[in-house]
Backbone bond lengths (Angstrom), bond angles and torsions (degrees), N, CA, C in turn:
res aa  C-N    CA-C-N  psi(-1)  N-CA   C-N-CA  omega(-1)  CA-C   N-CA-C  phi
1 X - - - 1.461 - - 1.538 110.01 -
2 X 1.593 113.20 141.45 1.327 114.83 166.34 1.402 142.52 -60.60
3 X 1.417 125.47 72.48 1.515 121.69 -152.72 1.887 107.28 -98.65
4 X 1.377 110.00 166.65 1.346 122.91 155.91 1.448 114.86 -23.69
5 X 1.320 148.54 153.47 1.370 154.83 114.54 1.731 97.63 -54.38
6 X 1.268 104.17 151.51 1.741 115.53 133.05 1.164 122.01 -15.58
7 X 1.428 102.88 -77.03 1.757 96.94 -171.40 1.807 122.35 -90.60
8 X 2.110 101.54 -1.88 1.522 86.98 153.10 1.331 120.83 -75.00
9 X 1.134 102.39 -33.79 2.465 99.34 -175.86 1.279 92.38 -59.69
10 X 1.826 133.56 -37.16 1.252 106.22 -155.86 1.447 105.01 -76.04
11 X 1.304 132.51 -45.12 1.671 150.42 177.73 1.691 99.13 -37.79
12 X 1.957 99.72 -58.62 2.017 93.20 -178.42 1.467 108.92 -53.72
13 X 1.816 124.72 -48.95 0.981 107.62 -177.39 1.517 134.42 -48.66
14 X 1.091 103.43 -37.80 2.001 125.04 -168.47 1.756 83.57 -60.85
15 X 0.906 124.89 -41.21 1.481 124.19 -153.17 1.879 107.22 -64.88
16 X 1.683 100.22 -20.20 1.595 94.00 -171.41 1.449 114.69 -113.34
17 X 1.712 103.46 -3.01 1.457 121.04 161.93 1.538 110.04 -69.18
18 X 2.042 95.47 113.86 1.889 93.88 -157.89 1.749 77.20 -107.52
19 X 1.437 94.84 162.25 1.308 115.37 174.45 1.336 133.03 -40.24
20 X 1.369 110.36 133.06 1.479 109.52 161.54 2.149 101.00 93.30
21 X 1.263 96.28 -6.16 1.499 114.86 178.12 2.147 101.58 -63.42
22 X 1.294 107.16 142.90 0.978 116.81 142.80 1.626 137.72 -95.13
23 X 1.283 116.73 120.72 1.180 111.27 -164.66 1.959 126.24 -137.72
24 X 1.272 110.37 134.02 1.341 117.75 -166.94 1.442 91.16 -97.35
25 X 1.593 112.99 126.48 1.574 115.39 150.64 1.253 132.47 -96.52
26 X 1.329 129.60 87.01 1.779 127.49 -170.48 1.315 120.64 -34.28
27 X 1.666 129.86 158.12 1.277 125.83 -163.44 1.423 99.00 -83.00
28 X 1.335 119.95 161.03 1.796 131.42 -168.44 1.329 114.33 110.08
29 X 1.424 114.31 -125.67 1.250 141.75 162.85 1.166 126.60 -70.00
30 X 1.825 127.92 -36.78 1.519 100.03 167.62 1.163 113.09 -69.11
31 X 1.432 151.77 -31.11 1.681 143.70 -176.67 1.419 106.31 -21.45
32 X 1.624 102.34 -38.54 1.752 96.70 -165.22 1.588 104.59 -54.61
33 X 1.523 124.33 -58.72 1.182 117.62 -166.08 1.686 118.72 -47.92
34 X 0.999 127.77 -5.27 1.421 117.64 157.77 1.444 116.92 -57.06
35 X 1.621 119.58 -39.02 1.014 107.60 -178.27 1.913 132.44 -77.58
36 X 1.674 88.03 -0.20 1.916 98.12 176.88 1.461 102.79 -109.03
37 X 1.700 136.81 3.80 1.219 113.27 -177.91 1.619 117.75 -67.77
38 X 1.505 101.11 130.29 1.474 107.40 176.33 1.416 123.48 -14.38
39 X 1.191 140.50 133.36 1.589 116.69 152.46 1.347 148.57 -110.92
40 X 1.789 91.65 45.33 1.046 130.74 179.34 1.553 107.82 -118.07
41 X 1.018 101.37 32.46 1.875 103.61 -179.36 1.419 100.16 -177.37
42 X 1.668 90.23 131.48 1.618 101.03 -174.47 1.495 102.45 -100.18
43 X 1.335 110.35 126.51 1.763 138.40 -153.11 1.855 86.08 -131.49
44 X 1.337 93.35 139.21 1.640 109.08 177.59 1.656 111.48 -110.63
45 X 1.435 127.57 82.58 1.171 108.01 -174.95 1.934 104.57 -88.12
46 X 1.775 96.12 167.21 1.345 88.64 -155.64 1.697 83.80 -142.49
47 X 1.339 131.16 148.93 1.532 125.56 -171.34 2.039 91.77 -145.35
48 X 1.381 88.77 142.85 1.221 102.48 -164.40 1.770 110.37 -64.04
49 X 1.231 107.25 -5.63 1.778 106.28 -164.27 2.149 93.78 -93.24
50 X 0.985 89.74 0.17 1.692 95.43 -173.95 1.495 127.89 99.80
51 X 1.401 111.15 72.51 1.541 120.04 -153.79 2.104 86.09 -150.71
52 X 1.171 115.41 124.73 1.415 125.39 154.93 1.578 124.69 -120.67
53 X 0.878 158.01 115.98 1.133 159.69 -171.08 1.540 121.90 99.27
54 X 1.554 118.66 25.13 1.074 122.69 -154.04 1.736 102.94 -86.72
55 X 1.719 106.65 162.24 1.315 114.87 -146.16 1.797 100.11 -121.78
56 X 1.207 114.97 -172.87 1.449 103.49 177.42 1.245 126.45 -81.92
57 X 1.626 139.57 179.42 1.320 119.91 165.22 1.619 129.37 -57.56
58 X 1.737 107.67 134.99 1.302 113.76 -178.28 1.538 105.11 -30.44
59 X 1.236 114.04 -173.81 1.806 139.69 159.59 1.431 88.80 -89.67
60 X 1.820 102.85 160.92 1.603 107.12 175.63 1.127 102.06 -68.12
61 X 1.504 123.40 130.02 1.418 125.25 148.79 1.664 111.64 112.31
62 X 1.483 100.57 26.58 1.689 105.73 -161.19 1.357 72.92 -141.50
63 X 1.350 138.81 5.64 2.050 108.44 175.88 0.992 111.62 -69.85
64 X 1.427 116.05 168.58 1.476 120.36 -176.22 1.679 99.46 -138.18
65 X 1.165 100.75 107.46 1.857 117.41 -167.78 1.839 106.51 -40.17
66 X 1.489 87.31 -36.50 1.733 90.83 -173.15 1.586 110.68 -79.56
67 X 1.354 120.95 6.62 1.649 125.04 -172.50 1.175 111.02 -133.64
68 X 1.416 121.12 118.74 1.239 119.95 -126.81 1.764 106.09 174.75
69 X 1.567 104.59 111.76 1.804 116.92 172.74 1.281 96.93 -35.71
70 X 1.922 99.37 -168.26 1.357 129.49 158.68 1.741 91.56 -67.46
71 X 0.990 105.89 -59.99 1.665 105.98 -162.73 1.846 112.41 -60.87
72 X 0.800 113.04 28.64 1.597 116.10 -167.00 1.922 107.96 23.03
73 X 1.748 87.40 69.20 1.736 92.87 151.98 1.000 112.45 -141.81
74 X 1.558 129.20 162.11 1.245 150.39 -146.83 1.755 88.18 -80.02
75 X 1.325 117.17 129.57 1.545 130.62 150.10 1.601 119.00 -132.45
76 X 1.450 106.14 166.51 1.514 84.58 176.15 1.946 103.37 -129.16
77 X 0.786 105.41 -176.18 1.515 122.45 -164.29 1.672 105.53 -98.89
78 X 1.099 112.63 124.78 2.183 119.00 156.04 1.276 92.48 -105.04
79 X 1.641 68.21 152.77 1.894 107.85 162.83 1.083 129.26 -27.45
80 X 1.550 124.40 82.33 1.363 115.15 159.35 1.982 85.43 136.44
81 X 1.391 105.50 2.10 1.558 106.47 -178.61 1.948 123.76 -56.67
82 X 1.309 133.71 -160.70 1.231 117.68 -177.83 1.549 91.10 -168.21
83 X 1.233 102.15 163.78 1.602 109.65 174.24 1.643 90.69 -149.86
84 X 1.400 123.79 146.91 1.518 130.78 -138.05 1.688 106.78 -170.85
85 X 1.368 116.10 171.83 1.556 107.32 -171.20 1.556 103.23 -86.54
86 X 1.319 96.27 153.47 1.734 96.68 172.65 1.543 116.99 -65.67
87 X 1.018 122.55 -30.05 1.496 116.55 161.92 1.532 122.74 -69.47
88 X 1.337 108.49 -39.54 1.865 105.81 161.94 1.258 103.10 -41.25
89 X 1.237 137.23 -41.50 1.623 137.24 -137.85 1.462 88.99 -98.13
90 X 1.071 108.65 -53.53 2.117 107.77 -176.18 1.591 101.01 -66.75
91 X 1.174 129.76 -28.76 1.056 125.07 -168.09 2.258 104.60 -78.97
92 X 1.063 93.09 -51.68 1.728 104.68 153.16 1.370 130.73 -35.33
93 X 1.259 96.98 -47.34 1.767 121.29 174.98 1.739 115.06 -71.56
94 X 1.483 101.82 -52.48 1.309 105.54 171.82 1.565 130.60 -86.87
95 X 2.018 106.30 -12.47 1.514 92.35 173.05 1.385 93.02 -91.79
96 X 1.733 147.87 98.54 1.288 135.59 169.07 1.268 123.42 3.57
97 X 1.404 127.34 59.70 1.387 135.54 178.81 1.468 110.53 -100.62
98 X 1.447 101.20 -5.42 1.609 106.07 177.72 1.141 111.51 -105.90
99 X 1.818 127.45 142.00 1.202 124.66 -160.92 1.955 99.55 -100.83
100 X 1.480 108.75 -24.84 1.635 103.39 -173.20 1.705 94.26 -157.20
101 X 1.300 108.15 144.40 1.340 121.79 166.10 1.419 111.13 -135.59
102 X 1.562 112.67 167.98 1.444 105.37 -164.07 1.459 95.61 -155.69
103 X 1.111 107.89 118.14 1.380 114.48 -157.67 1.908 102.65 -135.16
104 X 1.398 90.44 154.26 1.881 106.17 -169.83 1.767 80.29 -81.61
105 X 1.555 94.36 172.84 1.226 115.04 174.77 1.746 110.56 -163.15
106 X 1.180 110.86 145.47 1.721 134.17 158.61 1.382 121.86 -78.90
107 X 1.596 106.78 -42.08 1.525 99.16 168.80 1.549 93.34 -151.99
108 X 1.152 114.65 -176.62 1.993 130.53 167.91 1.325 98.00 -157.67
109 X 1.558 110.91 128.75 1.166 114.56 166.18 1.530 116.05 -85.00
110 X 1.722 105.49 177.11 1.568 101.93 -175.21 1.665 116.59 -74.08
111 X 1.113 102.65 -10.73 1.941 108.97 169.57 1.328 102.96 -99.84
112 X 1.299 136.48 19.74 1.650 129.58 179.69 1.339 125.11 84.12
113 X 1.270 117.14 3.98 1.471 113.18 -168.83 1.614 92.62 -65.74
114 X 1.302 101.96 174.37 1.940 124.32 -177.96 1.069 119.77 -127.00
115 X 1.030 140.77 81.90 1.843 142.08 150.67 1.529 103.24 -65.91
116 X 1.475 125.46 108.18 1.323 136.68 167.80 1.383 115.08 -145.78
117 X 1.202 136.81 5.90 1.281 131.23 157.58 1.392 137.33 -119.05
118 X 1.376 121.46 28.37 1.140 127.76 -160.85 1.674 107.51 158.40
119 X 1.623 99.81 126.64 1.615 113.84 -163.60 1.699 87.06 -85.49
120 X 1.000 124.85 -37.70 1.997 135.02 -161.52 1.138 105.83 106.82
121 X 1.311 131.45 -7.78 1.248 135.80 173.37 1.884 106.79 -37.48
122 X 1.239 107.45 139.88 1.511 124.11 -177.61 1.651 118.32 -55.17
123 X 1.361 94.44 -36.27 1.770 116.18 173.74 1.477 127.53 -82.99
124 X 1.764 105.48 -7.05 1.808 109.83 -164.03 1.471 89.99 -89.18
125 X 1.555 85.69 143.58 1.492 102.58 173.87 1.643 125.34 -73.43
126 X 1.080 114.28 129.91 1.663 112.68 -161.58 1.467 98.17 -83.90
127 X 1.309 101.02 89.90 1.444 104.74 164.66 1.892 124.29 -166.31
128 X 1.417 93.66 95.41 1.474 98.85 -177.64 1.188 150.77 -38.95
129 X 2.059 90.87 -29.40 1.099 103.40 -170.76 1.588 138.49 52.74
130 X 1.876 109.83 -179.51 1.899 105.32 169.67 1.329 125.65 -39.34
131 X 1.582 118.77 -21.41 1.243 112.52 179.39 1.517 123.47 -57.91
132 X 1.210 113.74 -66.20 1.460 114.48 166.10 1.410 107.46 -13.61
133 X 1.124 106.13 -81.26 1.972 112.78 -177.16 1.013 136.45 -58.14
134 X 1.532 113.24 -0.61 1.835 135.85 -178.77 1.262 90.15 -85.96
135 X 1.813 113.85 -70.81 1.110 113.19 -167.59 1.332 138.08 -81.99
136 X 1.655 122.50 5.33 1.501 106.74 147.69 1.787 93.71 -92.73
137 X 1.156 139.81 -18.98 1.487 113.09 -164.92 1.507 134.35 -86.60
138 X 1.320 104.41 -7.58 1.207 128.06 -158.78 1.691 101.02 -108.75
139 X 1.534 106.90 119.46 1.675 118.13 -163.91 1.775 98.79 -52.56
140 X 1.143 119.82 -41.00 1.546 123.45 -172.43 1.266 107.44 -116.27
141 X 1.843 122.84 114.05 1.629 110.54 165.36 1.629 101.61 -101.34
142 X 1.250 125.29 127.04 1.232 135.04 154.86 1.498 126.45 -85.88
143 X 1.023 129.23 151.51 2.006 121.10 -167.34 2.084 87.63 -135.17
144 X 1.711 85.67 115.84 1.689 84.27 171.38 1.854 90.32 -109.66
145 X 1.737 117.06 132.97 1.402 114.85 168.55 1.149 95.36 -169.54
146 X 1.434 119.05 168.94 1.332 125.90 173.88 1.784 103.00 -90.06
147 X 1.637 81.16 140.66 1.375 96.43 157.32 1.688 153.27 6.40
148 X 1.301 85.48 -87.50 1.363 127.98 172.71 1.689 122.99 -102.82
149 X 1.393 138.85 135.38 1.677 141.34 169.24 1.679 82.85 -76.38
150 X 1.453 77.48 154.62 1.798 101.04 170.97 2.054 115.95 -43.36
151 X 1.500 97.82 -47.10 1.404 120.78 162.10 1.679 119.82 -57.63
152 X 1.030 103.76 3.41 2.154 111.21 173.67 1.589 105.88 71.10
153 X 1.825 138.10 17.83 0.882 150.32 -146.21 1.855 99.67 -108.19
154 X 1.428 117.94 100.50 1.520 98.96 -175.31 1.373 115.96 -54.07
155 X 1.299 128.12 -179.92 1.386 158.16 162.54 1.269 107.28 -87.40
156 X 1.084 143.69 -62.99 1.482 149.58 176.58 1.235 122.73 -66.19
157 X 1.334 126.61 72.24 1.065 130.84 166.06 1.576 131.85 -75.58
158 X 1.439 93.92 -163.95 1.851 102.17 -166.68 1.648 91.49 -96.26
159 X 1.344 100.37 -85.04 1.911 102.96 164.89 1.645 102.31 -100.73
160 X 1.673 107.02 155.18 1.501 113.95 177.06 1.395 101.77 -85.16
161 X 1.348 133.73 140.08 1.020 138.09 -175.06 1.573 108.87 -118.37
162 X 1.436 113.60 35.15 1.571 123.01 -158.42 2.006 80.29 -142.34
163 X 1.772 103.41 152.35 1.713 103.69 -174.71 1.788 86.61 -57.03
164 X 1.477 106.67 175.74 1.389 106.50 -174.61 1.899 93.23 -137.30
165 X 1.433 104.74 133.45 1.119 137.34 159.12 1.672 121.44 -40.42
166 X 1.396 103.98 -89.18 1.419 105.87 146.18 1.744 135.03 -137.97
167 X 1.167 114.95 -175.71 1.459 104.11 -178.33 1.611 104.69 -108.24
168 X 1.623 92.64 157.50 1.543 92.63 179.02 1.677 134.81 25.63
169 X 1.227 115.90 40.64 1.526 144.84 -172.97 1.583 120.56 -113.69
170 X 1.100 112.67 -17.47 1.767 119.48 162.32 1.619 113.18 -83.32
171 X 1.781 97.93 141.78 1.493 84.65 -166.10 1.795 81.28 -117.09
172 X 1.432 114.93 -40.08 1.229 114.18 -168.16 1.682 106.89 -133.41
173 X 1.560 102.50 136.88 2.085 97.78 168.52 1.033 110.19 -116.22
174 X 1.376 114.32 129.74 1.836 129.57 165.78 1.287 109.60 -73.97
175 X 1.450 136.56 80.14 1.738 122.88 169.42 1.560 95.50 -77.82
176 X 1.560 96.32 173.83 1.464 126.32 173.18 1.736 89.08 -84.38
177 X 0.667 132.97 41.96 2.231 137.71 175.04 1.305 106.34 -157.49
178 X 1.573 122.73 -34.79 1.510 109.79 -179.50 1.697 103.02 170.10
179 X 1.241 99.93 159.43 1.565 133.05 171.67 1.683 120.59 -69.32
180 X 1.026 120.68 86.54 1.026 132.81 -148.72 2.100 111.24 -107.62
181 X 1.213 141.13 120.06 1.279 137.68 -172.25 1.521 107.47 -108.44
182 X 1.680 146.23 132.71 0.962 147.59 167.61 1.695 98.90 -99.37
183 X 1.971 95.17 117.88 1.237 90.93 -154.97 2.117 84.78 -129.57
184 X 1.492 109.47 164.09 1.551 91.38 174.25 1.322 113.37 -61.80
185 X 1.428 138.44 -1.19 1.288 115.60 -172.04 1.759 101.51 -122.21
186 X 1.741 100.91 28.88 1.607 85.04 174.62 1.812 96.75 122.95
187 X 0.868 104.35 176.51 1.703 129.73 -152.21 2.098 80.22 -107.80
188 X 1.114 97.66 95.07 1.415 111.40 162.95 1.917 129.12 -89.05
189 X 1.227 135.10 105.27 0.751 130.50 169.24 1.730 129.64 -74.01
190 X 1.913 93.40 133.83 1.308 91.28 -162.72 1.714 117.69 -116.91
191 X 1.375 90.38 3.32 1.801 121.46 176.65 0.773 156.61 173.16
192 X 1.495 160.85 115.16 1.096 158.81 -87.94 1.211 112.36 -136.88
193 X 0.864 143.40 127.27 2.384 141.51 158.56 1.328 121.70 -107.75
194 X 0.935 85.01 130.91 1.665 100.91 -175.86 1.329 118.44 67.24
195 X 1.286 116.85 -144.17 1.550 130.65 -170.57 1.707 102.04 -71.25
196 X 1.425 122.18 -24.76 1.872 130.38 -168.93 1.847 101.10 -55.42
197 X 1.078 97.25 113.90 1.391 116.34 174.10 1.957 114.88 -73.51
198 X 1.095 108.79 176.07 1.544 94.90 174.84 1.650 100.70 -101.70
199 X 1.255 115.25 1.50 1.515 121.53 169.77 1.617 106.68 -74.33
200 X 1.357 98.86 -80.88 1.282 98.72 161.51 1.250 149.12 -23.18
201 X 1.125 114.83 -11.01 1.983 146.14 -148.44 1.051 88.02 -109.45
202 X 1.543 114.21 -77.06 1.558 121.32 -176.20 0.849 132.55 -42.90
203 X 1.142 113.18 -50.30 1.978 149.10 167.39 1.470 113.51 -36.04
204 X 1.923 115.10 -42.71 1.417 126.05 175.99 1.327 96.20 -96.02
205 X 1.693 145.11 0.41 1.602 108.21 -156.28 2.048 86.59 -149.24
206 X 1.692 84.99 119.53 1.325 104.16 -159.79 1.768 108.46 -71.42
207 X 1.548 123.34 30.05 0.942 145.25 -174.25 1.605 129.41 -116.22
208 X 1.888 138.19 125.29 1.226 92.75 -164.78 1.859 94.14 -78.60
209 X 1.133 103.45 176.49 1.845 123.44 178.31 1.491 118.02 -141.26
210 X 1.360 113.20 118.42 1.159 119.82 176.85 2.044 101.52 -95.23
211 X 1.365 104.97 164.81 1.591 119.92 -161.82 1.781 97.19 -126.54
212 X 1.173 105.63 126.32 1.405 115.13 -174.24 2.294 81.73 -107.15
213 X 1.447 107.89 173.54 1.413 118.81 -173.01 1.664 93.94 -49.33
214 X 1.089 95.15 123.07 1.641 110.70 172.14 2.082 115.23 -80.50
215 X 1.163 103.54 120.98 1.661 98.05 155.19 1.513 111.15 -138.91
216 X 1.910 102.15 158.96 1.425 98.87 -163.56 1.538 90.51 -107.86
217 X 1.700 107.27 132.70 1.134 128.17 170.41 1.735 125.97 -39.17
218 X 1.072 130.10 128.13 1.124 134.23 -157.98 1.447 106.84 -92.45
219 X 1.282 125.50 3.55 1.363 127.45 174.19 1.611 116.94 -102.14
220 X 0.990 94.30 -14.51 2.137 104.65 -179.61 1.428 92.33 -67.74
């Protein structure tokens, strides 16, 4: 099937981050969307190690070792940016000062819960980390991930059967298959990519799903 790249989900996502928003990108895969926000709209990104105003990735050969995500990668700083204590920054995170975060995930249940830091595996390191505190603090949690595990195993489940991050705290999921809303009456679909049918949808996602007006993304 015809799905998203990486950096198409990351580009669709940037597209609904509206102006003047403050915004946390989780370590992984959302980082990319820094590099598609409009630049015609001033967007506040904000990283949990103490970084506000942060910018996209350097050019090769312009990082600066000391500037630097949650995830220890190279970003760079605009006009008017800040660097701040790591507890200012959790404290930011947890008084709802953030308008959207966008965070990887292992599973999402059909009421929003979050499994993203830990499979239960015997060997994972017990440590939750900013996530916990993104996702109850932050007015909007968004989930950018694919679909499907390497193993053909959805993401969207009924209950998460992985430790859980938070509960009922996802409002919306970006897969590499579709645009997805956690709504009270169920996991509403709000769009489609590529060739993925809403037959097809169902067919991979062990959840029922209702389909709000479908359009197919112009980047597949």
């Amino acid at each position: 099937m015809n799905t998203l790249t990486h950096q198409q989900l990351a580009e669709r996502i940037a597209r609904d981050i509206p102006e003047g928003a403050y915004v946390n990108l989780g370590i992984g895969m959302p980082t990319q969307i820094a590099n598609y926000l409009p630049a015609d709209r001033e967007i506040f990104l904000h990283s949990e190690n103490g970084i506000l105003g942060m910018g996209p990735a350097p050019a090769p050969g312009e990082e600066d070792a000391e500037l630097i995500n949650a995830g220890k990668q190279p970003v760079t700083l605009l006009a008017g940016g800040c660097y701040f204590h790591h507890g200012d920054s959790f404290t930011m995170m947890r008084g709802g000062h953030l308008d959207i975060c966008v965070l990887g995930a292992y599973q999402v249940s059909a009421r929003g819960d979050l499994a993203n830091w830990s499979t239960g595996a015997p060997s994972a390191i017990p440590a939750v980390g900013g996530a916990m505190d993104l996702a109850i603090g932050a007015k909007k949690v968004f989930v950018m991930t694919e679909h499907l595990t390497k193993k053909g195993e959805c993401k969207i489940v009924e209950q998460c059967t992985y430790p859980l991050t938070g509960m009922a705290c996802i409002d919306r999921i970006y897969s590499d298959m579709a645009v997805m809303d956690i709504t009270p009456q169920g996991v509403m679909v709000r769009e489609l990519f590529g060739d993925i049918t809403a037959e097809y949808l169902q067919s991979v996602t062990p959840v029922a799903l209702t389909f709000a007006l479908l359009t197919e993304d112009a980047t597949a």
